[in-house]
C-alpha positions as CSV (number, residue, x, y, z in Angstrom):
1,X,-132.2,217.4,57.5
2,X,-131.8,217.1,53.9
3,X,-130.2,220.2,51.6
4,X,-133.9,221.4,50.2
5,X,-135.2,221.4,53.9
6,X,-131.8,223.9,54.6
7,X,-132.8,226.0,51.6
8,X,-136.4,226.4,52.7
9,X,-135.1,227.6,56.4
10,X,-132.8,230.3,55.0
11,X,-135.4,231.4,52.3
12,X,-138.0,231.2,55.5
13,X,-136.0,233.5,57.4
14,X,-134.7,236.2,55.2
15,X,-137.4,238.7,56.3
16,X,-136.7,238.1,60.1
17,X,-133.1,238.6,59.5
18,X,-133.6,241.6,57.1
19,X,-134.8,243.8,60.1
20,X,-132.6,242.0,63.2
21,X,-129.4,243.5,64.4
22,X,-128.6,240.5,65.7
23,X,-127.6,237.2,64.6
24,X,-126.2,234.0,66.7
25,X,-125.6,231.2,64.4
26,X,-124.5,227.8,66.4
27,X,-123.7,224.4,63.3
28,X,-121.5,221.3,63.1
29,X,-120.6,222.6,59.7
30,X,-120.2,225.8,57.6
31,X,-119.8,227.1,54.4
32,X,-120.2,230.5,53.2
33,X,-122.3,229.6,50.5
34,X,-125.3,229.8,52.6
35,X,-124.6,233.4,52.4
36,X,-125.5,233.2,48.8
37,X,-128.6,232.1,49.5
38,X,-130.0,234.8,52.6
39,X,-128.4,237.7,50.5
40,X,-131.2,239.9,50.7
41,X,-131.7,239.1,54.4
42,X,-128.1,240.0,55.1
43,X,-128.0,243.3,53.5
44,X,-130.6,244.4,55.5
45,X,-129.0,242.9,58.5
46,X,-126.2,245.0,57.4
47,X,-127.8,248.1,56.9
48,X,-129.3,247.5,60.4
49,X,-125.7,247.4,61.8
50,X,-126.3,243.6,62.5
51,X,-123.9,241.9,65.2
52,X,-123.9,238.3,64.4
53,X,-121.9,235.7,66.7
54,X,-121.3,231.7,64.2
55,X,-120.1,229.0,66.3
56,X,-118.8,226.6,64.0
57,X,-116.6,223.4,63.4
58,X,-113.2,224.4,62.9
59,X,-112.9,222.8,59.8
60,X,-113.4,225.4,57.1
61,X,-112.8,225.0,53.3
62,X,-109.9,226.7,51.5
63,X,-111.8,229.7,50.0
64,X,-113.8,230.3,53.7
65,X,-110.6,230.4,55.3
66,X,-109.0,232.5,52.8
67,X,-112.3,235.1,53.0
68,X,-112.0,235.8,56.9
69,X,-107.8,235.9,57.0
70,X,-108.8,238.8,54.2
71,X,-111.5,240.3,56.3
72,X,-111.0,243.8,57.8
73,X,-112.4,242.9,60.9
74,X,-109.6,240.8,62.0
């Protein structure tokens, strides 16, 4: 699957995600910058009091890392 193909899933699924409460997220790879691009669907997942569940590698870049050892939910 090629990085345009990616985009067009998130951008595809903002609305759905926008009135969910709940997310499960299962990839070989993650970066947070995917955030970036389903920000509108996430603040209404927020707003919704979303649970979301990301099984991901355990390889995480610096700045990832950095952002969940910083996060309040920990």
């Amino acid at each position: 699957m090629g990085k345009q193909e990616i985009i067009n899933i998130i951008r595809d699924t903002k609305p759905e995600l926008a009135v969910s409460v709940r997310y499960d997220r299962g990839v070989g790879f993650f970066s947070a910058s995917w955030l970036r691009l389903a920000a509108k669907g996430m603040t209404g997942f927020a707003a919704n009091s979303g649970r979301a569940r990301w099984v991901t590698s355990p390889i995480l870049g610096e700045a990832d890392w950095e952002a969940l050892q910083e996060s309040p939910l920990w």
